[in-house]
C-alpha positions in Angstrom: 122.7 79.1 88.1 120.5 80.3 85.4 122.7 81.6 82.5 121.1 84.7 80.8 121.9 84.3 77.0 122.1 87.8 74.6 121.2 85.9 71.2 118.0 85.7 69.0 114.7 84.3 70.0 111.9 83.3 67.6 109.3 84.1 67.2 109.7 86.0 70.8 108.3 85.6 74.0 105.4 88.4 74.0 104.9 86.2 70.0 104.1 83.4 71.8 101.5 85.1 74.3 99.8 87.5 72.5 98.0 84.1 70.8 97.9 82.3 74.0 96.9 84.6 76.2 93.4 85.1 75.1 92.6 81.4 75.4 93.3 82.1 79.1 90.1 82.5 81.6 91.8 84.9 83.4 92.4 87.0 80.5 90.3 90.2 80.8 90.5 91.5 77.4 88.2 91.6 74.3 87.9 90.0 71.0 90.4 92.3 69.1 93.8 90.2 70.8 95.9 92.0 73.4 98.8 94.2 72.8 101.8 93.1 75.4 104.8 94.8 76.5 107.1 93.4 79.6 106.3 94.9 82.7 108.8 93.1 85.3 109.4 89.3 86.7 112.1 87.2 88.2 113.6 84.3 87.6 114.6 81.0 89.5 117.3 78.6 89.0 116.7 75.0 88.3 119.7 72.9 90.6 119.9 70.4 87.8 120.6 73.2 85.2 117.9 71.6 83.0 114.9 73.9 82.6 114.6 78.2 82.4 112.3 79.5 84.9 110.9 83.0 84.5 108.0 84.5 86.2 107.3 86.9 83.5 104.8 90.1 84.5 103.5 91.6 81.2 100.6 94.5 80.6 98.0 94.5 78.1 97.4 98.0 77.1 94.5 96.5 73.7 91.6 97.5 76.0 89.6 100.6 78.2 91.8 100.0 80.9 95.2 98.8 80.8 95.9 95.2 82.5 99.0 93.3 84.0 99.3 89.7 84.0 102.0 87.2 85.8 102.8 84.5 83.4 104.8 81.3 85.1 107.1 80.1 82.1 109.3 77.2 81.6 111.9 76.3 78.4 112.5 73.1 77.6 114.8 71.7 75.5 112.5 68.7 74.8 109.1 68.2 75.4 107.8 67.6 78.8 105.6 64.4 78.6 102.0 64.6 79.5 101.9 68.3 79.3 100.5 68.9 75.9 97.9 71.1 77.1 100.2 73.9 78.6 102.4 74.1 75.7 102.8 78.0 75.0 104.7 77.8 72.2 108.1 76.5 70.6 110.8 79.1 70.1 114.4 78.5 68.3 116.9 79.9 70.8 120.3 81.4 68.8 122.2 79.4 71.4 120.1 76.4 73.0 118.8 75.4 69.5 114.5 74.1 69.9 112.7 75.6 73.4 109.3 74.6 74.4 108.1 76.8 76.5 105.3 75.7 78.8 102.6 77.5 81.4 104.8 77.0 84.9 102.0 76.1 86.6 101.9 73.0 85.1 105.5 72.3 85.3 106.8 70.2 88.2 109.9 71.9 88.4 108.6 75.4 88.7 106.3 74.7 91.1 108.9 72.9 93.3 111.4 75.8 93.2 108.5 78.2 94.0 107.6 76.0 97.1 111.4 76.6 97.6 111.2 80.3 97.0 108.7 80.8 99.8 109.9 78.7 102.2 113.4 80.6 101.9 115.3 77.6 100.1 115.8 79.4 96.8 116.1 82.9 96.1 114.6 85.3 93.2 117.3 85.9 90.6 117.4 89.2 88.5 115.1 88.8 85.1 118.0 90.0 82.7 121.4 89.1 84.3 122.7 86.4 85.1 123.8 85.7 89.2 122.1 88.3 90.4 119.6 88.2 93.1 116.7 90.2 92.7 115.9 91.8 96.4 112.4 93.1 95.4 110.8 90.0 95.3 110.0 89.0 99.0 108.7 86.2 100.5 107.1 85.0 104.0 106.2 81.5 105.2 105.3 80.6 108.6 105.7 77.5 111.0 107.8 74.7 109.3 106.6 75.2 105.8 106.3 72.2 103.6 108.6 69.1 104.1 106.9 67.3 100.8 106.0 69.8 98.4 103.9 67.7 96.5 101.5 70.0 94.5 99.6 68.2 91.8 101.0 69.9 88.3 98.5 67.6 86.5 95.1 69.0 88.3 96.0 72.9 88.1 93.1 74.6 88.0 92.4 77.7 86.3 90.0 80.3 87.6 89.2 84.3 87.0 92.1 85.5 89.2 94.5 82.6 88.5 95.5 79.2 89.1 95.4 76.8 92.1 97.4 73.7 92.7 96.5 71.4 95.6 98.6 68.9 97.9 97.5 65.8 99.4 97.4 67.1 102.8 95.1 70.0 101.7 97.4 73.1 101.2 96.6 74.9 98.0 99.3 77.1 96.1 97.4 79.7 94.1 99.2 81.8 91.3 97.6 85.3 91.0 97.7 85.6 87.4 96.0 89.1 86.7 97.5 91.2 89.0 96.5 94.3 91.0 98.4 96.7 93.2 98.8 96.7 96.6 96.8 100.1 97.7 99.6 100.7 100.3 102.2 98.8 98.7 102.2 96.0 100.8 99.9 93.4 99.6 97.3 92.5 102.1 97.4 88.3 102.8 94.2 86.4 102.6 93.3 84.9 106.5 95.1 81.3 105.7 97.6 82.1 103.9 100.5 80.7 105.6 103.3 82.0 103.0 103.3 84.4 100.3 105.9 85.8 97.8 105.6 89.4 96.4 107.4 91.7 93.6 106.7 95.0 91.7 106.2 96.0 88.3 105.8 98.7 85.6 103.0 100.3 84.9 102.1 102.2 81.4 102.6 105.2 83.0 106.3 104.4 84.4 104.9 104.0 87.7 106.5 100.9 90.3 104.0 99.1 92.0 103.8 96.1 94.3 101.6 93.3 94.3 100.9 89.9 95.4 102.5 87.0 93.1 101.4 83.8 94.8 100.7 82.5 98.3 100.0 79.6 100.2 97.2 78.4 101.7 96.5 76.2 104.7 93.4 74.4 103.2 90.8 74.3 100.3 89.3 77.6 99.2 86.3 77.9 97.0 
């Protein structure tokens, strides 16, 4: 279980992004460097108690029109080898001491819990408390799922809307990272996805909305 600390944190998390973010491709603001505030997100538990995931949904309110990210992060309390290039940031935790805290997507341990998540092995836990499912994120997978979840951390691609990771035997995992509401509410799943998970945020306005967080794919997209 994923214990929830209520101690310091520098610099903070929104610290870290606001001068990572903009180095991002699917970032969609300008020059003048986003302004962040949380939005919403969920966490997962890691069984061996090791690593912090949070799926963190933040807004950038710097430009015309306001826009909502999902960031993937991990904390480490050492450095994950070979993953220089997704380090966001180190923070000093008032309890854990040293945290490196990485982009998820190229974490191996996130991506294997969020194969879990949508395959209904793991469950989304509440962002701020500690044992708490959160019941707003939702997931769907069909047939069997995945037996060997064996995503390729090392070859995550990112793209305008977000980032694909692709499996030996062709599925593709893709990671919406700027987000956009579901028009009804229900997100609408591309033709081949064969799982999906799901989850609302806030907008700037104090409105709840619903969008589509990641899904599963049956084979290469371009």
């Amino acid at each position: 279980m994923a214990v929830i600390h209520r101690t310091s944190l520098k610099p903070g998390k929104l610290e870290l992004l606001t001068s990572w973010l903009p180095s991002r491709p699917w970032y969609l603001g300008g020059a003048g460097g986003p302004d962040l505030a949380k939005a919403g997100g969920f966490r997962l538990d890691d069984p061996q108690g090791e690593v912090g995931i949070e799926f963190m949904v933040i807004t950038d309110t710097s430009g015309a029109h306001p826009a909502t990210y999902l960031v993937p992060l991990t904390y480490r309390g050492a450095p994950l080898d070979g993953a220089e290039h997704a380090l966001v940031g180190t923070m000093e935790h008032g309890v854990l001491g040293r945290r490196w805290a990485y982009d998820g997507c190229h974490d191996p341990v996130l991506v294997g819990r969020l194969t879990a998540l949508i395959e209904g092995r793991a469950q989304a836990q509440d962002q701020n408390t500690s044992d708490v499912p959160d019941p707003e994120v939702t997931r769907s997978c069909a047939g069997d799922g995945l037996a060997r979840p064996d995503f390729t951390t090392a070859a995550a691609v990112d793209h305008r809307d977000g980032t694909d990771l692709t499996a030996p035997h062709g599925a593709v995992l893709r990671l919406y990272r700027a987000l956009r509401p579901a028009p009804d509410g229900e997100p609408l799943l591309p033709a081949d996805a064969t799982g999906h998970v799901a989850g609302p945020w806030t907008t700037p306005e104090g409105d709840r909305v619903r969008g589509l967080f990641a899904v599963l794919l049956s084979g290469p997209r371009t």
